[in-house]
C-alpha positions as CSV (number, residue, x, y, z in Angstrom):
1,X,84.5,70.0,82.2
2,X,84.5,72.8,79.5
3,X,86.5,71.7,76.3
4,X,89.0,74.1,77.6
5,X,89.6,73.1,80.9
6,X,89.9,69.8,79.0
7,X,93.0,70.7,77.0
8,X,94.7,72.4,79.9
9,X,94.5,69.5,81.8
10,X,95.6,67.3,78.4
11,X,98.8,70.1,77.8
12,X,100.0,69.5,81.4
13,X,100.1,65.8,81.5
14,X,102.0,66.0,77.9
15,X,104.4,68.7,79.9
16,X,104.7,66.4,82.9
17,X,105.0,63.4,80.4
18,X,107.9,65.4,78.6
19,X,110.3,66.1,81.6
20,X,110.0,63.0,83.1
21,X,110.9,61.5,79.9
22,X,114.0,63.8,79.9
23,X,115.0,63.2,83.2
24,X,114.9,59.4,82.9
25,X,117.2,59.7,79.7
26,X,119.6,61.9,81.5
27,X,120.3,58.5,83.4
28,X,119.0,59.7,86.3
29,X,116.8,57.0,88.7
30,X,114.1,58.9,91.2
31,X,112.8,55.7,92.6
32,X,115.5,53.0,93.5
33,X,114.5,49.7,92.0
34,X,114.8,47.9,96.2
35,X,112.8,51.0,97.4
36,X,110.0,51.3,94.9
37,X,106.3,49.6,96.0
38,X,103.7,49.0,93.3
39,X,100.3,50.5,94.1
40,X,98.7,47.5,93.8
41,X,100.3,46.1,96.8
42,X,103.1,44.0,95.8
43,X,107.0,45.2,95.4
44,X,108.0,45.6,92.3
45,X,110.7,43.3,91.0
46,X,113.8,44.3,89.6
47,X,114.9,44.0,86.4
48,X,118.5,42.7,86.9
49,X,116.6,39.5,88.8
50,X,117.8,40.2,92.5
51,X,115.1,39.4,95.3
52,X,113.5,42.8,96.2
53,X,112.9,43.8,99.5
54,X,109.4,42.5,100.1
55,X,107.3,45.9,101.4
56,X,105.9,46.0,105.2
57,X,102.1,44.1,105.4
58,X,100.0,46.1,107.9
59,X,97.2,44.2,109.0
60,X,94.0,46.2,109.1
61,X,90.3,45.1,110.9
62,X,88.2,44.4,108.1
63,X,84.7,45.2,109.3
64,X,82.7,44.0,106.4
65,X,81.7,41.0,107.8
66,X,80.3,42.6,111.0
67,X,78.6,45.2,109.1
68,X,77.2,42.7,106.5
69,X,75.8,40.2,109.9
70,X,74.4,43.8,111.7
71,X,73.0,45.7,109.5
72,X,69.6,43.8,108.7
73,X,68.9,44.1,112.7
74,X,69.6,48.1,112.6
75,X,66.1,50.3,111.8
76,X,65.7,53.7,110.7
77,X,62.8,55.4,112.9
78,X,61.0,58.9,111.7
79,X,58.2,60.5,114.1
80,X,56.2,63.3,113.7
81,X,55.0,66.0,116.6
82,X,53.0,69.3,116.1
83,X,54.3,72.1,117.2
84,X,52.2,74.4,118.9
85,X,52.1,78.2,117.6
86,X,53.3,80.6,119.9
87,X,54.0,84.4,119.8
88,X,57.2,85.8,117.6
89,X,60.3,86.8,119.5
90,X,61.0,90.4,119.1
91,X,62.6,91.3,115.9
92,X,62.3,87.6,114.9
93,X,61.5,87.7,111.2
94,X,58.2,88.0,111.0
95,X,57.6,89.5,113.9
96,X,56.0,93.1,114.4
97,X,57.9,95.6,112.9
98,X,60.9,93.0,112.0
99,X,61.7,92.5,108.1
100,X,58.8,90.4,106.7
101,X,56.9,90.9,109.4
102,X,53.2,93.1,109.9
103,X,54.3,96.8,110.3
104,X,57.9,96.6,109.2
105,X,59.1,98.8,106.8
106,X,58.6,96.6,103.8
107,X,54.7,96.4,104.3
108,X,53.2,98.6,102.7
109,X,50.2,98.5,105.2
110,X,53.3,99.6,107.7
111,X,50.5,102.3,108.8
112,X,48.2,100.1,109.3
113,X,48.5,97.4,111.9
114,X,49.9,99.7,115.0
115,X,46.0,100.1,116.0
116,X,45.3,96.4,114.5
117,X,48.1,94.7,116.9
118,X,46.5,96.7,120.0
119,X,43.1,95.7,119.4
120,X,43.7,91.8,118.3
121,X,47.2,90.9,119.8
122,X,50.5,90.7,118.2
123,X,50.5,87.5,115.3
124,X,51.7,84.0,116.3
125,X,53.0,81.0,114.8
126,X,51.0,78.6,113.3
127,X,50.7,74.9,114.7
128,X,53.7,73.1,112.5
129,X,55.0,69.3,111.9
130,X,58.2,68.6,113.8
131,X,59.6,65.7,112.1
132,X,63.0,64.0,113.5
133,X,65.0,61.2,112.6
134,X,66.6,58.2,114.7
135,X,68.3,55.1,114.4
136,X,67.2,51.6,116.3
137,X,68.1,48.0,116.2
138,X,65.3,44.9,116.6
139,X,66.2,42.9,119.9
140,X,63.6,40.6,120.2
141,X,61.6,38.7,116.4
142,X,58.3,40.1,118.0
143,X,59.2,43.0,116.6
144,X,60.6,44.9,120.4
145,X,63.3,47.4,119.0
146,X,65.4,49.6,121.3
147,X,66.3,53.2,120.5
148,X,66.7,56.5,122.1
149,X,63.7,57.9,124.3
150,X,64.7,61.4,123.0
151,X,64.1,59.9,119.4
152,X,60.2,59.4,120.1
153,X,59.5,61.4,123.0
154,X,56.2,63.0,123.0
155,X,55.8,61.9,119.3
156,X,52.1,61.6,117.4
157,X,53.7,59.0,115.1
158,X,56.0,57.1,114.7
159,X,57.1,55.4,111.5
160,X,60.1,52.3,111.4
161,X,61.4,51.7,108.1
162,X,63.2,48.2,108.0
163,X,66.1,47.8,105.5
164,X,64.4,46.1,103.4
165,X,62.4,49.2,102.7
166,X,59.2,48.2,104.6
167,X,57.3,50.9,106.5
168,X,55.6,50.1,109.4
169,X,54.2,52.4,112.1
170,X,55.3,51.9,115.6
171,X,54.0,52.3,119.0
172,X,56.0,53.3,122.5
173,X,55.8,50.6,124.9
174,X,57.9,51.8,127.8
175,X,60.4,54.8,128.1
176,X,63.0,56.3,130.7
177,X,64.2,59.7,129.9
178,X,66.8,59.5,132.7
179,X,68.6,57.2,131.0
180,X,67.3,58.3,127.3
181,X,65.9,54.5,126.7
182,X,62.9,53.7,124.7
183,X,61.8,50.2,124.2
184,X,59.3,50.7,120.9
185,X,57.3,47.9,118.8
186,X,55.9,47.2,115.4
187,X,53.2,44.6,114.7
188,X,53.1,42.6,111.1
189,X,56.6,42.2,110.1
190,X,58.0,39.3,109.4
191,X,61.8,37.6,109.2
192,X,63.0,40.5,111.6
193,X,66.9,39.4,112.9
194,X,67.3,40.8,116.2
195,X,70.7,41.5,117.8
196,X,73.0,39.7,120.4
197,X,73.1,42.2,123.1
198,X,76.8,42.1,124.6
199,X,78.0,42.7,127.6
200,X,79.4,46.6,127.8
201,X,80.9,45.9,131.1
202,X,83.8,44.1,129.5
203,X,84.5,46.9,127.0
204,X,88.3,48.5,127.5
205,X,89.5,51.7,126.5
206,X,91.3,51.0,123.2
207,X,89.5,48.3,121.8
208,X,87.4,48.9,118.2
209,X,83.9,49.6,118.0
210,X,81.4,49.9,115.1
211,X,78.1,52.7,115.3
212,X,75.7,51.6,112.8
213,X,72.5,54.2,112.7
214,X,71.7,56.8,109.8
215,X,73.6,60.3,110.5
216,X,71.9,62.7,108.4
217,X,68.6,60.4,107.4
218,X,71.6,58.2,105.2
219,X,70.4,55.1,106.3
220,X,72.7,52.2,107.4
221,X,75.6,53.9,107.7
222,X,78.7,52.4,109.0
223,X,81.4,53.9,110.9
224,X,84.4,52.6,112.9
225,X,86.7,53.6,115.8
226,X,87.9,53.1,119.7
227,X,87.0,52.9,123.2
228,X,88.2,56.3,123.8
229,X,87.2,56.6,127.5
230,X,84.6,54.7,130.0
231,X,81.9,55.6,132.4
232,X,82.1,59.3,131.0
233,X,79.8,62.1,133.1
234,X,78.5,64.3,130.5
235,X,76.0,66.7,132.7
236,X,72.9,64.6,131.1
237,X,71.3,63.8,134.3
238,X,72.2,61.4,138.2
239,X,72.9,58.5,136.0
240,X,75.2,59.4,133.5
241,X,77.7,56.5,132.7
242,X,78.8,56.7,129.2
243,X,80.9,54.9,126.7
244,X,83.0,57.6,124.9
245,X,84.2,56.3,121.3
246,X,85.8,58.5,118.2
247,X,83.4,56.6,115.8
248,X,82.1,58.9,113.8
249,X,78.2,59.7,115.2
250,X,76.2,62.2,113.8
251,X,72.3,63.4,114.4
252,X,70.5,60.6,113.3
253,X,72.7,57.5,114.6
254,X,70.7,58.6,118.2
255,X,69.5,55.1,119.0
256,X,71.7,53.2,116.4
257,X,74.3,50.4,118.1
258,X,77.9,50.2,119.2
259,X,79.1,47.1,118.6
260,X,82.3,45.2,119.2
261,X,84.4,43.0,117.1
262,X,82.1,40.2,117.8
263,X,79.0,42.0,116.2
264,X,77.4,42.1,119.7
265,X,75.8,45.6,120.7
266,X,77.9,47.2,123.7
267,X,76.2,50.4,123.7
268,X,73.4,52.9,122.3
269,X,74.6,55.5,120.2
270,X,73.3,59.0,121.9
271,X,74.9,62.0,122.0
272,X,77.7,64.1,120.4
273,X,80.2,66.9,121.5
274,X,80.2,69.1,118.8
275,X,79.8,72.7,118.7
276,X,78.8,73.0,114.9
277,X,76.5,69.9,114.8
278,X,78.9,67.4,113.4
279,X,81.3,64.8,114.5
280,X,84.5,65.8,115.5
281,X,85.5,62.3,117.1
282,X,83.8,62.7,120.4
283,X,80.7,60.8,120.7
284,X,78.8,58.7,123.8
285,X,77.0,55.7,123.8
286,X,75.0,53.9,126.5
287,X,76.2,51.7,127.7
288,X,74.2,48.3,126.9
289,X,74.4,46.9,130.4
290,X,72.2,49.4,131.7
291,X,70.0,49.3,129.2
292,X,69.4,45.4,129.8
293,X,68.4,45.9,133.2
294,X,65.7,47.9,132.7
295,X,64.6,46.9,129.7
296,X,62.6,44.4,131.8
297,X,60.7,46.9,133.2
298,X,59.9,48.8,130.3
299,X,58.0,46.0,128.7
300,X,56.3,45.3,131.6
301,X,55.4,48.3,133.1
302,X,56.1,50.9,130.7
303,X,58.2,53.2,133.0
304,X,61.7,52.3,135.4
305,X,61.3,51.7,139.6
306,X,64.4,53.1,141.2
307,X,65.8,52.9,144.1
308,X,65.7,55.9,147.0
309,X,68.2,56.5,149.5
310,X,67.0,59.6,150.8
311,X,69.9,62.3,150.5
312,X,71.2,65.0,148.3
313,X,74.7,64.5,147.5
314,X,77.8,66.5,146.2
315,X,81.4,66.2,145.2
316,X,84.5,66.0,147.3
317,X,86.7,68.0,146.2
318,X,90.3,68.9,147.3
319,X,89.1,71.7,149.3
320,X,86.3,70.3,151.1
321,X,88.6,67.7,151.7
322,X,91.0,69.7,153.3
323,X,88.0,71.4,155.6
324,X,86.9,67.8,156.2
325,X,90.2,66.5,157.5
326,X,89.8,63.7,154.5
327,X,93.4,62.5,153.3
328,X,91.8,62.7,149.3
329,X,88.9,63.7,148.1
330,X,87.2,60.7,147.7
331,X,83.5,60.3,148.0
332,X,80.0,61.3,148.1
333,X,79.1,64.4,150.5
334,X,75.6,64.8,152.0
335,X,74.5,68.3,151.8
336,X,71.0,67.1,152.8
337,X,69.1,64.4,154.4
338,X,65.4,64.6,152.9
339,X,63.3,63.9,156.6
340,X,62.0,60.1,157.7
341,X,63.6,59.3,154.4
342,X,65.5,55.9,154.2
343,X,69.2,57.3,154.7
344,X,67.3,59.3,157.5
345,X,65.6,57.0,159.5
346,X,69.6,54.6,159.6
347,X,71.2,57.6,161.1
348,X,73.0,59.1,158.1
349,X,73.3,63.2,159.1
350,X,74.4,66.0,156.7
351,X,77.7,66.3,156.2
352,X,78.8,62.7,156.5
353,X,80.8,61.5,153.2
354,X,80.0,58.6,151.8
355,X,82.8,56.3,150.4
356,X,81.1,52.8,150.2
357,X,77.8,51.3,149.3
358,X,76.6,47.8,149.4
359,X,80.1,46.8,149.3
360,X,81.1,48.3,146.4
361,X,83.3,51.8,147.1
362,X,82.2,55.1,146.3
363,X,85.2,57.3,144.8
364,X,83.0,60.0,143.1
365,X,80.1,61.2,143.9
366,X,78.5,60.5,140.6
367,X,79.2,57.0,141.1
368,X,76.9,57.0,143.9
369,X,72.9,57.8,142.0
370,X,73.9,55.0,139.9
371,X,74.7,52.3,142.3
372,X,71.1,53.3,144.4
373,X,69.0,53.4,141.4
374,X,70.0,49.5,140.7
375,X,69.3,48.6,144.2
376,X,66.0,46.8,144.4
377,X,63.2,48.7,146.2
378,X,63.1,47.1,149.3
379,X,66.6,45.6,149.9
380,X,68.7,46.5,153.0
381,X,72.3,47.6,152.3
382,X,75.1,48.5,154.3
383,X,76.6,51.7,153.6
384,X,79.7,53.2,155.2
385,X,80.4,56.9,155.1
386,X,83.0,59.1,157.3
387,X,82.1,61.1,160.2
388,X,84.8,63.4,161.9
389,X,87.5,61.5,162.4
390,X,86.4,58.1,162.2
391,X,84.1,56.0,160.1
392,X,80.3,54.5,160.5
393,X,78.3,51.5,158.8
394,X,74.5,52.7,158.4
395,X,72.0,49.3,157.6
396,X,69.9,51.3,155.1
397,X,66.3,50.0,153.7
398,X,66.2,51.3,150.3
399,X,62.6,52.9,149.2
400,X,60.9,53.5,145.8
401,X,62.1,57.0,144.4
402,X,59.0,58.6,143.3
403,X,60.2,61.9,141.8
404,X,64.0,62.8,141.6
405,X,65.3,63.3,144.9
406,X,68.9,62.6,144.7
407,X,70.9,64.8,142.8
408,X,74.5,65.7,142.5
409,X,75.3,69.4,143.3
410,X,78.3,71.5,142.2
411,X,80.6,73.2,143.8
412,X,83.8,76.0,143.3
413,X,86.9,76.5,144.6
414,X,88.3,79.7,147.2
415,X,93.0,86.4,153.5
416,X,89.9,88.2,152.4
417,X,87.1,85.8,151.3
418,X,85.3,88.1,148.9
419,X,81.9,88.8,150.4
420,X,79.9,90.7,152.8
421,X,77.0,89.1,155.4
422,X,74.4,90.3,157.4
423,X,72.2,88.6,160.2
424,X,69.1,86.6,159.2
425,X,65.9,88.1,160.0
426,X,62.7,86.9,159.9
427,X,61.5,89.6,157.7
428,X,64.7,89.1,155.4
429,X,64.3,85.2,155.4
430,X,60.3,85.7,154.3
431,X,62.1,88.2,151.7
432,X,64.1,85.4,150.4
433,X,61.7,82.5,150.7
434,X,62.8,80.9,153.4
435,X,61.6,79.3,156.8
436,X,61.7,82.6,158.8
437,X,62.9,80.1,161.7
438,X,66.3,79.7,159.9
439,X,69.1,80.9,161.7
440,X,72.4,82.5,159.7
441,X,73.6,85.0,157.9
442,X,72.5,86.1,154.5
443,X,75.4,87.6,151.7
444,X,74.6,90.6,150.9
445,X,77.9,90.9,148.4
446,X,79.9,88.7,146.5
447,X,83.4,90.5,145.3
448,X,84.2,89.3,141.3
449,X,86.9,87.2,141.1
450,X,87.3,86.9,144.8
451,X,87.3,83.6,146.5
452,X,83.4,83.4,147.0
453,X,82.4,84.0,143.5
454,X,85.3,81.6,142.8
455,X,83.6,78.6,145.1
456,X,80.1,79.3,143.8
457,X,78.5,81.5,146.2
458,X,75.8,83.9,145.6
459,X,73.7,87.1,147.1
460,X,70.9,85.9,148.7
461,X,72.9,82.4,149.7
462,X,72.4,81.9,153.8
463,X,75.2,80.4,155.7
464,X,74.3,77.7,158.1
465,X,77.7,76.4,159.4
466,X,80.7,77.8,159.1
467,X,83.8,74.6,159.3
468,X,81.0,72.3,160.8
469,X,80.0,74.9,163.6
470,X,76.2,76.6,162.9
471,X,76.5,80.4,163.1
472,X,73.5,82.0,164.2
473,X,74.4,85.2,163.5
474,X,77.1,87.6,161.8
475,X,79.3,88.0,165.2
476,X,78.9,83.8,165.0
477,X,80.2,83.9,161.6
478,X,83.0,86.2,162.6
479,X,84.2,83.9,165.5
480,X,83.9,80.8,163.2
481,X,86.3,82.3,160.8
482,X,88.3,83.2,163.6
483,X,89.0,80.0,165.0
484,X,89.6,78.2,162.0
485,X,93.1,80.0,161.5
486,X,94.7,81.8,159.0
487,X,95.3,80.5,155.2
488,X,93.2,77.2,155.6
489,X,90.4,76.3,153.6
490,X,86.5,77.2,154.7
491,X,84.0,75.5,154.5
492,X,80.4,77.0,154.7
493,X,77.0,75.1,154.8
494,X,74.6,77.3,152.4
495,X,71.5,77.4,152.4
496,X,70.1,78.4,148.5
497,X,66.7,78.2,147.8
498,X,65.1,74.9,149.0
499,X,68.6,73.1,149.2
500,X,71.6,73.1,150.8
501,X,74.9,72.5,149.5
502,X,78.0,72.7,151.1
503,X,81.5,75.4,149.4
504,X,84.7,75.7,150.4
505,X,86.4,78.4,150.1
506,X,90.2,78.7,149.6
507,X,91.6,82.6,150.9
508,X,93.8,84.0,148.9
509,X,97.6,84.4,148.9
């Protein structure tokens, strides 16, 4: 503060001082002796000796006991990766002819490297360090500690620093990047306090949770807030199930705990929903029941075994429901049946909607990866899914999934349906990639805005089925239309690629 900032400041207290003063001796009272609250706390008494009004208490969670019990158990984790050097972007800085870069117009040897750059190749980046920090918390006085597996994946080193300011270097014992889990361990340290892992299960929306991790490398950093929504699908990957809170989590609380009120860890702080990098009161956690089941695994083998069922699935929605004959859209569509697989081999066929696994009932269809991939490899489950206009209970032998072969596929919504078709020919299914045995038709235009681009569908897409019936060619197509009337909802079996997915379309108004 300059000296005179400091008498401005001085001369407008002395002026606020002054016409207080004189408003008070004009008899005047702005604060009502039963109205007026101390800011310490208490009311303030009157002077004439009547009882006051005693002010309203608000009871507020005070959570510095739970921080003080948590915090020894909560790590900070640094690792290091090199980054391998690769060619600039074009007009990257530093780049050919970009500002900064060999032959731009600031070098003076701008003449110079044309000839240079054809002989020798344009410059690269050198090999770098790629440091990132995480957040952990010890689980087991060995010196196990869980964290994130996007905190130390396909880190050189890794480096835990305990609160007491130890450093200690770290090994990976077992990660699962579907679920972002990494089980890590240090060797050497002594007196570590390891959590009580909760039971997330129990958590409801509205109850208070505390993230512990160190946003922004500040380490042990506390922050509070609700249960804002469960079992959240955030487009991470099959088995996305997350706890959705408003505490405040920010880069570098990736791996740090949720905990409840007890102090007992309920989740694994993630990932963030923020378009400029920082919290804005939407943040997901995993949820700590998940984590203990495979945890298991992890230490023992290094890596997860799932369970396979054998189909690629997709939501319900109200269209396709409508196509279907479903009364809601409830469920888990089979676009695909992967051949001899387990779902397969029980009798499950495409186009069959799943709505109840192992006795527990499938409502979405991303509920459905995540009750499979729980099942132990080898178990038989009964699994009942719609057909037409009845339903069917499949006895399905659950196999080892090997490489991801369940996925969830999306879909769009839809009297003209926006899009032109031609037969399938041999020649034009080689063109595309496909068997040339497949029988369809191929679109050859999709209308903007129409009700094709609307539900999803592309050029180059080849229509298997149209409402259930397989069209072998465009006067096939044509009829199928036909006969499913005017104004109702279509729904097409697509080929795309090596999948097949199925779209309904809804005709416009």
């Amino acid at each position: 503060m300059t000296p005179r900032t400091g008498r401005l400041a001085m001369g407008a207290v002395a002026l606020i001082g002054f016409a207080v003063g004189v408003v008070l001796s004009a008899g005047l009272d702005l604060f009502p002796r039963s109205e007026a609250i101390s800011i310490f706390g208490g009311a303030e008494k009157p002077s004439g000796g009547s009882a006051a009004t005693p002010a309203p208490s608000v009871n507020l969670p005070d959570f510095s006991p739970l921080a003080e019990h948590a915090a020894p158990s909560v790590v900070n984790i640094s690792s290091t990766q090199e980054v391998k050097g690769g060619p600039f972007a074009p007009g990257e800085p530093g780049a050919p002819g970009a500002p900064g870069g060999p032959g731009g117009e600031d070098d003076p040897f701008h003449d110079f490297f044309g000839p240079f750059e054809r002989f020798f190749g344009p410059p690269r980046h050198m090999p770098y360090k790629a440091k990132s920090l995480g957040s952990g918390f010890v689980i087991d006085p060995a010196g196990y500690i869980l964290t994130n597996n996007h905190v130390v994946e396909n880190a050189e080193e890794i480096v835990v620093k305990l609160p007491t300011g130890k450093e200690f270097k770290a090994k990976v014992v077992g990660r699962d990047s579907k679920t972002d889990i990494a089980l890590i361990e240090i060797h050497g340290a002594s007196d570590l306090v390891p959590v009580v892992l909760g039971d997330s299960d129990d958590l409801k929306v509205g109850q208070w949770v505390v993230a512990i991790g160190n946003p922004f490398g500040l380490e042990n950093t506390v922050t509070a807030g609700i249960v804002s929504a469960m079992g959240r699908h955030i487009n991470q990957g099959p088995y996305d199930n997350f706890i959705q809170t408003d505490a405040a989590i920010n880069p570098g609380n990736s791996g740090g705990p949720l905990l409840n009120t007890r102090g007992d860890v309920v989740g694994i702080n993630t990932a963030i929903f923020s378009r400029g990098g920082g919290n804005i009161g939407i943040g997901f956690a995993i949820p700590i029941s998940l984590a203990k089941e495979i945890v298991p695994q992890l230490k023992t083998k290094g890596h997860v075994t799932r369970g396979w069922l054998g189909v690629m699935i997709q939501k319900v929605t109200p269209d396709i429901a409508e196509s279907l004959g479903l009364s809601e859209p409830k469920g888990a569509l089979v676009a695909d049946v992967v051949k001899d697989g387990p779902a397969a081999v029980a009798g499950i066929k495409q186009g069959d909607v799943i709505v109840e696994y192992d006795g527990k009932p499938v409502s979405d269809s991303a509920e459905l990866p995540l009750l499979v991939a729980r099942t132990p490899v080898g178990k038989t489950v009964k699994v009942k899914a719609i057909r037409g206009k009845g339903t069917e209970t499949f006895s399905i032998k659950i196999q080892e999934l090997k490489e991801e072969e369940t996925a969830e596929r999306g879909t769009g919504t839809a009297e003209d349906l926006g899009l032109a078709v031609q037969t399938l020919t041999p020649d034009l299914a080689e063109n595309l990639g496909v068997d040339r045995s497949l029988k369809g038709v191929v679109v050859t235009q999709v209308e903007p805005g129409g009700p094709a681009a609307d539900a999803g569908l592309r050029r180059g897409d080849v229509i298997l089925e149209v409402n259930r019936q397989p069209v072998k060619d465009a006067d096939a197509y044509k009829k199928a239309l036909k006969a499913g009337g005017k104004g109702k909802s279509v729904l097409f079996l697509v080929r795309r690629g090596d999948n097949t997915i199925f779209l309904a379309l809804k005709p416009s108004s």
